[in-house]
N, CA, C and O atoms as a printed pandas DataFrame, in Angstrom:
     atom_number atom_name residue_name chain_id  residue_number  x_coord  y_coord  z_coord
0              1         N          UNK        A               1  125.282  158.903   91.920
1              2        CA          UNK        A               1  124.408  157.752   92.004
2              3         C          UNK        A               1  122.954  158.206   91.927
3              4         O          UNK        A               1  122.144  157.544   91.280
4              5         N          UNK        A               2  122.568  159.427   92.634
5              6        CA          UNK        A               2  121.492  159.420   92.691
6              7         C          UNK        A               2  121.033  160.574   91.529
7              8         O          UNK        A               2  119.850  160.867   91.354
8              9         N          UNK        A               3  122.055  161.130   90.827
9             10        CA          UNK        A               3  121.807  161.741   89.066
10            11         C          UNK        A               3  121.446  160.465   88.261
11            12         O          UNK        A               3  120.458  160.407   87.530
12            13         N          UNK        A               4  122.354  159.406   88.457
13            14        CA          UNK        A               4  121.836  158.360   87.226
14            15         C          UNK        A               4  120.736  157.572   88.012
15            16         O          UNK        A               4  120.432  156.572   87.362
16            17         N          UNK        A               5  120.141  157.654   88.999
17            18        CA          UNK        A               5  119.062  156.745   89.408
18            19         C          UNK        A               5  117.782  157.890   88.679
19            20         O          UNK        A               5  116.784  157.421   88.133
20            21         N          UNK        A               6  117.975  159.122   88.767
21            22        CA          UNK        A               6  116.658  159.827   88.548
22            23         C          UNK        A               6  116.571  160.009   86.884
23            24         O          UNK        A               6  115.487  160.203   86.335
24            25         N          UNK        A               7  117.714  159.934   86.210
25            26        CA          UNK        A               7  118.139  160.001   84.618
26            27         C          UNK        A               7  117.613  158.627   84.031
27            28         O          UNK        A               7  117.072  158.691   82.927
28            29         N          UNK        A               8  117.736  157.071   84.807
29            30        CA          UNK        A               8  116.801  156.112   84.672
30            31         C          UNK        A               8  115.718  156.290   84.733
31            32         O          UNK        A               8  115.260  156.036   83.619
32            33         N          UNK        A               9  114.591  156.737   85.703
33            34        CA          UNK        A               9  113.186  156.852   86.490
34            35         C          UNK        A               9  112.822  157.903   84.948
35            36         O          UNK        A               9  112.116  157.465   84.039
36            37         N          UNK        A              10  113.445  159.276   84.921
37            38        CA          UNK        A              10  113.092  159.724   83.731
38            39         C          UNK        A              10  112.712  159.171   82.855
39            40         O          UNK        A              10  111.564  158.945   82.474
40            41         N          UNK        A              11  114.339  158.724   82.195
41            42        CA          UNK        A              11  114.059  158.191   80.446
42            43         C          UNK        A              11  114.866  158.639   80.015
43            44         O          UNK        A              11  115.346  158.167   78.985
44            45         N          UNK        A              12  115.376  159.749   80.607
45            46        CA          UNK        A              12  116.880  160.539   80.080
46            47         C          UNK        A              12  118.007  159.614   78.993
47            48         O          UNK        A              12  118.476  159.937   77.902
48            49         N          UNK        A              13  118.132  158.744   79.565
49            50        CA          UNK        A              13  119.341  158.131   79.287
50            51         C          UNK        A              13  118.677  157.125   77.942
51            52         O          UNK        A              13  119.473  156.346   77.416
52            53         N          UNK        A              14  117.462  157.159   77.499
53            54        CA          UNK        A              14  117.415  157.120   75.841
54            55         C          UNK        A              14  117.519  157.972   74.970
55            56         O          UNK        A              14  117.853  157.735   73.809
56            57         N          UNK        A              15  117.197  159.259   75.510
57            58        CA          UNK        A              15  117.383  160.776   74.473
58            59         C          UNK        A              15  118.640  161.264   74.253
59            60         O          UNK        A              15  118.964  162.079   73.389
60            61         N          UNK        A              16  119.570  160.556   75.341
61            62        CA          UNK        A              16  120.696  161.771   75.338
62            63         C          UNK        A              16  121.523  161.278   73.908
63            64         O          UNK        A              16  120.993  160.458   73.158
64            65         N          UNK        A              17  123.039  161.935   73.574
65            66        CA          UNK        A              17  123.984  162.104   72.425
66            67         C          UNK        A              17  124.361  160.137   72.343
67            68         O          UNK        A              17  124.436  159.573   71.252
68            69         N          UNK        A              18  124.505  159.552   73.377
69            70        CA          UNK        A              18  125.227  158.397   73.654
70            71         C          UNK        A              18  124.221  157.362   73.571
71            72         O          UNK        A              18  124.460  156.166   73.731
72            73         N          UNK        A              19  122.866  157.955   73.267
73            74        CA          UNK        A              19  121.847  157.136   73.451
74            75         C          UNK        A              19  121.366  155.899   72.527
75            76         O          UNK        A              19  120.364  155.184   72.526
76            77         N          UNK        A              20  122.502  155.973   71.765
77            78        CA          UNK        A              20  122.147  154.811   70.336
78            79         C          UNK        A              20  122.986  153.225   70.758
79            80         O          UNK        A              20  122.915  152.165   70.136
80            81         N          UNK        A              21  123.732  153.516   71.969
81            82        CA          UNK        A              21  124.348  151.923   72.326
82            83         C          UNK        A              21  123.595  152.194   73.326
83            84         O          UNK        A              21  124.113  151.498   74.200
84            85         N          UNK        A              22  122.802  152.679   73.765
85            86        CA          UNK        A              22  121.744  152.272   75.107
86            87         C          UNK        A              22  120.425  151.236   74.143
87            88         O          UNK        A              22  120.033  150.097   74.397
88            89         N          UNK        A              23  120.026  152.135   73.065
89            90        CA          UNK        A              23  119.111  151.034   72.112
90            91         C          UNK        A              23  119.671  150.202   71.843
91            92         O          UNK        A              23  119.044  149.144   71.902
92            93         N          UNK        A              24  121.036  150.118   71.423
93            94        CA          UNK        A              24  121.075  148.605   70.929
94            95         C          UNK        A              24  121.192  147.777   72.039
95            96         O          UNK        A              24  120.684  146.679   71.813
96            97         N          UNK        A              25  121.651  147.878   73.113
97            98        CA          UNK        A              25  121.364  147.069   74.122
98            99         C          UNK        A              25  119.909  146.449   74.868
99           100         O          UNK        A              25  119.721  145.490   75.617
100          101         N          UNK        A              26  119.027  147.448   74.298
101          102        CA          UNK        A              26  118.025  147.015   74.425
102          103         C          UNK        A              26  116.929  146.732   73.661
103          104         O          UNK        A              26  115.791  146.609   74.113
104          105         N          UNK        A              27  117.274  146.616   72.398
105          106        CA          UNK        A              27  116.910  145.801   71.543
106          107         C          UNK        A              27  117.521  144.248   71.557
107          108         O          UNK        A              27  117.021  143.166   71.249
108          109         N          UNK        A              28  118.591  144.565   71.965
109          110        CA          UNK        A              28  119.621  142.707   71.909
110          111         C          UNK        A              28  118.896  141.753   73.204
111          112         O          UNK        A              28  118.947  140.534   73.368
112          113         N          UNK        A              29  118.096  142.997   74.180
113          114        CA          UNK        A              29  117.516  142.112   75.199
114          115         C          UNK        A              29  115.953  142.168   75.082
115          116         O          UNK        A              29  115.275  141.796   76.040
116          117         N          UNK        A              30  115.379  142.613   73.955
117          118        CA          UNK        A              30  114.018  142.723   73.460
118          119         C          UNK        A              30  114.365  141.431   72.849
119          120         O          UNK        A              30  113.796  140.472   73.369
120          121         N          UNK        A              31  115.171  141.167   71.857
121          122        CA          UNK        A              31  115.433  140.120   70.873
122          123         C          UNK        A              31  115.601  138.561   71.751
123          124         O          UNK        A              31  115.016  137.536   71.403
124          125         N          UNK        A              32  116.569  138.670   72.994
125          126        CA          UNK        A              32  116.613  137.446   73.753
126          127         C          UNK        A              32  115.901  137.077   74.652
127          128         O          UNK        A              32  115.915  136.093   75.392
128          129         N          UNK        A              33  115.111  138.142   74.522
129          130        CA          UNK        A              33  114.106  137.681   75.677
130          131         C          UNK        A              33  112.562  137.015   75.261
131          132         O          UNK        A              33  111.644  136.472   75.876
132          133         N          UNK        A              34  112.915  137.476   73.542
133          134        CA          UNK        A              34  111.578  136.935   72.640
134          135         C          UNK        A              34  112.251  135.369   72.473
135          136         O          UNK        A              34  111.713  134.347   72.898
136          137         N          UNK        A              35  113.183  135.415   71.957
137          138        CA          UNK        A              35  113.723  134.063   71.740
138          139         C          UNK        A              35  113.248  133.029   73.040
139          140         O          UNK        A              35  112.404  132.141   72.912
140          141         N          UNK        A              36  113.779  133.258   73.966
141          142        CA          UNK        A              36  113.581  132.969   75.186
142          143         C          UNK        A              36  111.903  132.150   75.297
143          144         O          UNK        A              36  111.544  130.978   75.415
144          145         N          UNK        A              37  111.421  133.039   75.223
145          146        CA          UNK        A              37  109.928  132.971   75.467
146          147         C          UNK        A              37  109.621  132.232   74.634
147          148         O          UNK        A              37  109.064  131.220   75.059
148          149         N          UNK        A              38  109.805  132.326   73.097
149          150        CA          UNK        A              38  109.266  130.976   71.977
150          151         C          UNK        A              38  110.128  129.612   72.461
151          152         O          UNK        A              38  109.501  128.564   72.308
152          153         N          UNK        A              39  111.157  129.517   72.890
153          154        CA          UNK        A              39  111.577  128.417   73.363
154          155         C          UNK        A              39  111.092  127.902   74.331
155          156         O          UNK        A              39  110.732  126.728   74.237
156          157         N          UNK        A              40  110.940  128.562   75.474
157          158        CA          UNK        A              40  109.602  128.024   76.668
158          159         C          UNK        A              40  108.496  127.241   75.868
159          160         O          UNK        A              40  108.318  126.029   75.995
160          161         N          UNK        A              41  107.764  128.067   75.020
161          162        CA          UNK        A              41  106.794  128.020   75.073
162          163         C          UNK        A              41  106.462  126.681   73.852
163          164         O          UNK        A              41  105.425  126.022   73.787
164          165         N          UNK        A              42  107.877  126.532   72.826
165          166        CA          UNK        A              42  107.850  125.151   72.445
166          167         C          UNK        A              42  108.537  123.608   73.258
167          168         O          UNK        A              42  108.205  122.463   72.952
168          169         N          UNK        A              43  109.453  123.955   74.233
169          170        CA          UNK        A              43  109.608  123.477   75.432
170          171         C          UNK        A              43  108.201  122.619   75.810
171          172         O          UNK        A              43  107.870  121.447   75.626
172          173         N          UNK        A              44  107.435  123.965   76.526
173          174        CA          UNK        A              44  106.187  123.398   77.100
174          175         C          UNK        A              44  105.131  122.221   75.923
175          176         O          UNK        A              44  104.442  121.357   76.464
176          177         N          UNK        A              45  105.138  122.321   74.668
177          178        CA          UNK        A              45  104.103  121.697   73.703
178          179         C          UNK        A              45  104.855  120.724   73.714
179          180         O          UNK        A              45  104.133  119.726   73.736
180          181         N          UNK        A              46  106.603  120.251   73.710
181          182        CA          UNK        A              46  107.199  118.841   73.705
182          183         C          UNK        A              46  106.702  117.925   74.889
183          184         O          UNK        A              46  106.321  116.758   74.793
184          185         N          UNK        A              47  106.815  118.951   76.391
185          186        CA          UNK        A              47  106.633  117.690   77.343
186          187         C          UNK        A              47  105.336  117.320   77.307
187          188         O          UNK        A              47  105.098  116.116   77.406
188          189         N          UNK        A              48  103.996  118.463   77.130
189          190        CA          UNK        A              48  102.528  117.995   76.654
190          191         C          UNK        A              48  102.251  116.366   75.858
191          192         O          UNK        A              48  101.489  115.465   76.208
192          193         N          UNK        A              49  103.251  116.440   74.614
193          194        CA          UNK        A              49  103.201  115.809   73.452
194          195         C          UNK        A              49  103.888  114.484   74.584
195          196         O          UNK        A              49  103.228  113.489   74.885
196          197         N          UNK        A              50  104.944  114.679   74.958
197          198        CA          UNK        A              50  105.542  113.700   75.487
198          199         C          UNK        A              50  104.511  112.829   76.572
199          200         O          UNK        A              50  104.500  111.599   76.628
200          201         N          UNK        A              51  103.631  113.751   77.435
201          202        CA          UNK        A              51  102.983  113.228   78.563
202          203         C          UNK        A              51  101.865  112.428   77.989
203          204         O          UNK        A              51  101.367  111.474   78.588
204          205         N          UNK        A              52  101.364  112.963   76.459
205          206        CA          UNK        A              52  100.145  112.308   76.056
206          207         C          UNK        A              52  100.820  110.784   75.434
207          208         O          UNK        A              52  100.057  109.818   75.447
208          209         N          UNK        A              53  101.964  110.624   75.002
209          210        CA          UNK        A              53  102.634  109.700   74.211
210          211         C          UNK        A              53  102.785  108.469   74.857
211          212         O          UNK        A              53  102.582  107.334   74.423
212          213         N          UNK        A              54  103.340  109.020   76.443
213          214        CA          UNK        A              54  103.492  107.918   77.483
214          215         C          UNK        A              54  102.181  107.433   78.378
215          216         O          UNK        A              54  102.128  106.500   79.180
216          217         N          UNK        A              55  101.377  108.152   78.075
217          218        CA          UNK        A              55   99.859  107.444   78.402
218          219         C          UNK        A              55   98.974  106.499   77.301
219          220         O          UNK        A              55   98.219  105.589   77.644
220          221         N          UNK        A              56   99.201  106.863   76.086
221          222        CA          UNK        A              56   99.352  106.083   75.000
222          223         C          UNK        A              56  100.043  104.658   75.151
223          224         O          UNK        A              56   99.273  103.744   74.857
224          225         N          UNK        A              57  101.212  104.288   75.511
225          226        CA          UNK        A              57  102.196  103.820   75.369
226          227         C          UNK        A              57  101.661  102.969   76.828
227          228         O          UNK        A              57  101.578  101.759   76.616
228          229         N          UNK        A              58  101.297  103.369   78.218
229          230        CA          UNK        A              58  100.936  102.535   78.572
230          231         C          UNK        A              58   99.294  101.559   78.663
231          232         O          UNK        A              58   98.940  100.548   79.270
232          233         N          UNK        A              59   98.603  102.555   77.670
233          234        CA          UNK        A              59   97.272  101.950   77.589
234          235         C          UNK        A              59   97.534  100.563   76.039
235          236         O          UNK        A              59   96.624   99.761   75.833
236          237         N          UNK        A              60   98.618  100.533   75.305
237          238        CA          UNK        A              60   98.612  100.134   74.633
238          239         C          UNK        A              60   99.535   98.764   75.158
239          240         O          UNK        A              60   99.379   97.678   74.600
240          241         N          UNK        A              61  100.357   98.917   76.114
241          242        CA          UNK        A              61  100.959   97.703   76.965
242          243         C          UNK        A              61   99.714   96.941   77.502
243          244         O          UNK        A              61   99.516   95.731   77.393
244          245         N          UNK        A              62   99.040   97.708   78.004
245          246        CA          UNK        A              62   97.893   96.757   78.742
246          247         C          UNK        A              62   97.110   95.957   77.902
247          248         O          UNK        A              62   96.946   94.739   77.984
248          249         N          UNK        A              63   96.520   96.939   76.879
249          250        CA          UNK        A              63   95.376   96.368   75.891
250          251         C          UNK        A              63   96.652   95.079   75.334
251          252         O          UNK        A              63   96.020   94.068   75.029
252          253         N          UNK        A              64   97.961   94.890   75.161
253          254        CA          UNK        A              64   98.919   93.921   74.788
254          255         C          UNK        A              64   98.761   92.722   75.750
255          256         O          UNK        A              64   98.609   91.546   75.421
256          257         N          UNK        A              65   98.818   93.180   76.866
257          258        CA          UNK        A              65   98.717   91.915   77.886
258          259         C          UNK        A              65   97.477   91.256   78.103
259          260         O          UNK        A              65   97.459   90.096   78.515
260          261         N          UNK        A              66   96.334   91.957   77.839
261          262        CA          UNK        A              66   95.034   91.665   78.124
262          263         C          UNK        A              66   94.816   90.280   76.902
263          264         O          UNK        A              66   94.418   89.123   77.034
264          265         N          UNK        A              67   95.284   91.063   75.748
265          266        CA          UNK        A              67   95.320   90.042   74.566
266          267         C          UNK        A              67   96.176   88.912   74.771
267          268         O          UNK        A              67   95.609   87.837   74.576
268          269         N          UNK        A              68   97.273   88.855   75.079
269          270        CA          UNK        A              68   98.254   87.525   74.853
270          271         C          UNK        A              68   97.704   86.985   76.459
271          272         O          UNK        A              68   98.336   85.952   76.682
272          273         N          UNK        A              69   97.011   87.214   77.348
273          274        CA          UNK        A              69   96.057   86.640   78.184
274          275         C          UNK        A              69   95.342   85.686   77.263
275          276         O          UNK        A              69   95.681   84.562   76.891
276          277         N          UNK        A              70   94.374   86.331   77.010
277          278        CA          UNK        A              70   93.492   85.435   76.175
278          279         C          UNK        A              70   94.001   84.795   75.147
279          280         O          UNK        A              70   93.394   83.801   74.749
280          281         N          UNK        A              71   94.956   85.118   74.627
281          282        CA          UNK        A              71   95.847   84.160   73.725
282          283         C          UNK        A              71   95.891   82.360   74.572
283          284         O          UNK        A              71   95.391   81.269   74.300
284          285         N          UNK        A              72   96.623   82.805   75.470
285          286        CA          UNK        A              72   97.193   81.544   76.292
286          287         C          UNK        A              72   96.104   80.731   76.422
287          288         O          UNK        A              72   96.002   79.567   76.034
288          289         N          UNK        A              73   95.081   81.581   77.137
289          290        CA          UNK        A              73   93.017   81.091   77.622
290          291         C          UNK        A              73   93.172   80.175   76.471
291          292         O          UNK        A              73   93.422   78.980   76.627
292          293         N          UNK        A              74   93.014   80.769   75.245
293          294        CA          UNK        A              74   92.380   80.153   74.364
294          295         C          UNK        A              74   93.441   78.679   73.647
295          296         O          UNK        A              74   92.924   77.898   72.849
296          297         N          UNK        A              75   94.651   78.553   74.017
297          298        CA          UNK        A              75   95.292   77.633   73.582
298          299         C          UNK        A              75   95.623   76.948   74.571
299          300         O          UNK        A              75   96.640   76.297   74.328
300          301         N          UNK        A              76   95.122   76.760   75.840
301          302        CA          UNK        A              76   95.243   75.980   76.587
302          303         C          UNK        A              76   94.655   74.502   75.628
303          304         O          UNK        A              76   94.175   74.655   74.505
304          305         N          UNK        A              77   94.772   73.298   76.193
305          306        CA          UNK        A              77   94.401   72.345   75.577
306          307         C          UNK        A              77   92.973   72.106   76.657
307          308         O          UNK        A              77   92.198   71.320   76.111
308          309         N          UNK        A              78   92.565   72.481   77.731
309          310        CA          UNK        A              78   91.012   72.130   78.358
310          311         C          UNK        A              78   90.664   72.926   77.565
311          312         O          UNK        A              78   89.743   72.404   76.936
312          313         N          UNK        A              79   90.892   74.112   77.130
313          314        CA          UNK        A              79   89.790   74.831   76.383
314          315         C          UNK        A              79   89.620   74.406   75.290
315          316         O          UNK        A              79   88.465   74.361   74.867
316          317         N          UNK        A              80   90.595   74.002   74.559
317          318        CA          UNK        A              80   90.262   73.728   73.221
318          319         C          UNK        A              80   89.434   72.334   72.880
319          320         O          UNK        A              80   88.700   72.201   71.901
320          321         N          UNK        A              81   89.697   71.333   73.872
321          322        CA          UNK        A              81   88.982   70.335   74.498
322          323         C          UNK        A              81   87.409   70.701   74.598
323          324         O          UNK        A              81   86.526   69.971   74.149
324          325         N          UNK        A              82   87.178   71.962   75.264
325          326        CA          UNK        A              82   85.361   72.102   75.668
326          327         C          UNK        A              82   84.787   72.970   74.176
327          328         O          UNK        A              82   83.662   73.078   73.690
328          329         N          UNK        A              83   85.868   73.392   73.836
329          330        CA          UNK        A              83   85.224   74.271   72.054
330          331         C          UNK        A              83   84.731   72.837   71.174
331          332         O          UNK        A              83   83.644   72.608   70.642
332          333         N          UNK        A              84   85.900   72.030   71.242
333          334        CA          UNK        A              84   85.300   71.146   69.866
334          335         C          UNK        A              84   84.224   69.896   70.822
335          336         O          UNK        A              84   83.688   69.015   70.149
336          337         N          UNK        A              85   84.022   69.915   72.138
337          338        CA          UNK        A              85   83.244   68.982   72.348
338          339         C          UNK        A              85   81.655   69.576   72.734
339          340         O          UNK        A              85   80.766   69.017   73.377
340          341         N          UNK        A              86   81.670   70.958   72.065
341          342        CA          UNK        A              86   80.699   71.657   71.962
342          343         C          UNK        A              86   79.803   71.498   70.760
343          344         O          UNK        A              86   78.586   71.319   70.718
344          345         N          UNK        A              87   80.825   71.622   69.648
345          346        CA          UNK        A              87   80.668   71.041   68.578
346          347         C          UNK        A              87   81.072   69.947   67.825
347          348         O          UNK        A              87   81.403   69.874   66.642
348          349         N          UNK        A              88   80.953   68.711   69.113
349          350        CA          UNK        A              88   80.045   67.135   69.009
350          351         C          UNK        A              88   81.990   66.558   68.567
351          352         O          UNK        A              88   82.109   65.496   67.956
352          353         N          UNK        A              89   82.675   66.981   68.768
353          354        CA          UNK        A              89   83.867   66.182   68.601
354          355         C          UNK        A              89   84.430   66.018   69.736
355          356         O          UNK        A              89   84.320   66.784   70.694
356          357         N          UNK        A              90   85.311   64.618   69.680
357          358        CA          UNK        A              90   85.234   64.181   71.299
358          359         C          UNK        A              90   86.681   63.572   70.837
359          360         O          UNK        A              90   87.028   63.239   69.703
360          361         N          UNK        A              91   87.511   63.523   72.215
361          362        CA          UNK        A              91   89.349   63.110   71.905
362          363         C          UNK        A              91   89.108   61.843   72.089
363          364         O          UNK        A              91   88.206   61.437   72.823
364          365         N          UNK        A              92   90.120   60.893   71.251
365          366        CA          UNK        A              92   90.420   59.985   71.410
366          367         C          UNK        A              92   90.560   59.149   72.206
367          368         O          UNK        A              92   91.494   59.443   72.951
368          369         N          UNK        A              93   89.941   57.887   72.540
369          370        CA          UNK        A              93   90.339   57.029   73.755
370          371         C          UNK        A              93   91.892   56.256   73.611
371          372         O          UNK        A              93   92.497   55.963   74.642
372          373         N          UNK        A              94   92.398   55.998   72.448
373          374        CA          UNK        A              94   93.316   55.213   72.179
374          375         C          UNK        A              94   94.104   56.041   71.398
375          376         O          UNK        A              94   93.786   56.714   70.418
376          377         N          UNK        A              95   95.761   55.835   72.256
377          378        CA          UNK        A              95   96.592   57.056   71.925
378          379         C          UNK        A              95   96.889   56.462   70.262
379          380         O          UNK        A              95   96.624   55.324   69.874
380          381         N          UNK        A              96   97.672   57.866   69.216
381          382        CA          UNK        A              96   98.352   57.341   68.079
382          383         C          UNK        A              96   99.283   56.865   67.856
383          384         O          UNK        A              96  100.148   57.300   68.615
384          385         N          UNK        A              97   99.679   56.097   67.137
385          386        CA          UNK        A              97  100.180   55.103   66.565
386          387         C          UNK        A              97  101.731   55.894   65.347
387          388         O          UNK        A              97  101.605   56.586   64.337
388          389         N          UNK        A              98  102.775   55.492   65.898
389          390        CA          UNK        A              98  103.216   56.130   65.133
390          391         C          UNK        A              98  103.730   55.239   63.573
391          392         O          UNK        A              98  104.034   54.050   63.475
392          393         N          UNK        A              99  103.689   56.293   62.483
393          394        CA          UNK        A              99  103.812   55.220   61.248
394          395         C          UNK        A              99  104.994   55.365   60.855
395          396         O          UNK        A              99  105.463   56.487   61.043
396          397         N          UNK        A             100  105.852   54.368   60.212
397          398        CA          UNK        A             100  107.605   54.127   59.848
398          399         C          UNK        A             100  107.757   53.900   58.700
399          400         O          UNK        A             100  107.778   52.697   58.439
400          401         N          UNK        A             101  107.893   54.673   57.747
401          402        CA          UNK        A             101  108.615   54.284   56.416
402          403         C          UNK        A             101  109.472   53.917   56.473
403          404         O          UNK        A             101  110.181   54.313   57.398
404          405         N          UNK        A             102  110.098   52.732   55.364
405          406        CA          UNK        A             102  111.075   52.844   55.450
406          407         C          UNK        A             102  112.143   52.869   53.925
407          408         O          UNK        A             102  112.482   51.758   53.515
408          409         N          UNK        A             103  112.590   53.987   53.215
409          410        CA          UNK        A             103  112.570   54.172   52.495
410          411         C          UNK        A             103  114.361   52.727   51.638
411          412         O          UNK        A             103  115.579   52.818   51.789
412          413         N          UNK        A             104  113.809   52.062   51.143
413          414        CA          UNK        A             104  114.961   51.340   50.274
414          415         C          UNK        A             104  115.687   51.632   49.486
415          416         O          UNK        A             104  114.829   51.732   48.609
416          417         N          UNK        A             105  117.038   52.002   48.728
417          418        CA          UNK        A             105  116.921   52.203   47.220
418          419         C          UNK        A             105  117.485   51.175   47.020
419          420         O          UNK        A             105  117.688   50.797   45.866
C-alpha cells in the first residue's frame, strides 16, 4: 500500500512497461471531464436565456393588461358620450324608431 501510494506521489506509474492503459484512462477522464464542463457551461447560457425570456414574458403581460384597460376606458359608453360632446355632438333626446320592411312578391 504504501509502495503504490509513493509510486502515485512520484509519477512512477506513468513511465513504467504497463503505463499505456494508465494513459488511456486518463485521457478518457481528460475527455469527460471536458465534455462535462462544455455542458455546464451551455447548461448555464440556457437558464440565463431562460431567466431573461420570463422577464420579457412578464413585462409584456402587463404592458397587455395596461392596454385592454384602456381599451374598456375608452369604450365605455360615458366616455364616448364626453369625446363626442367635446366635439359639439350631443345624444339624442328621443329614443329610435325601429323601421319594417316588408318585403311582398
Amino acid at each position: 500500500m504504501k509502495n503504490k501510494l509513493f509510486s502515485i506521489i512520484r509519477g512512477s506509474f506513468l513511465v513504467d512497461e504497463k503505463s499505456t492503459s494508465n494513459w488511456i484512462y486518463i485521457f478518457l477522464f481528460l475527455i469527460l471531464s471536458l465534455v462535462m464542463i462544455s455542458s455546464s457551461h451551455s447548461v448555464d447560457k440556457k437558464v440565463y436565456k431562460i431567466a431573461s425570456l420570463n422577464e420579457e414574458i412578464k413585462s409584456l403581460r402587463s404592458e397587455f393588461v395596461d392596454t385592454r384597460t384602456r381599451l374598456m376606458t375608452y369604450k365605455m359608453e360615458s366616455s364616448v358620450k364626453n369625446r363626442l360632446f367635446q366635439q359639439g355632438i350631443k345624444s339624442s333626446k328621443t329614443p329610435p324608431v325601429k323601421i319594417v320592411i316588408n318585403v311582398n312578391n
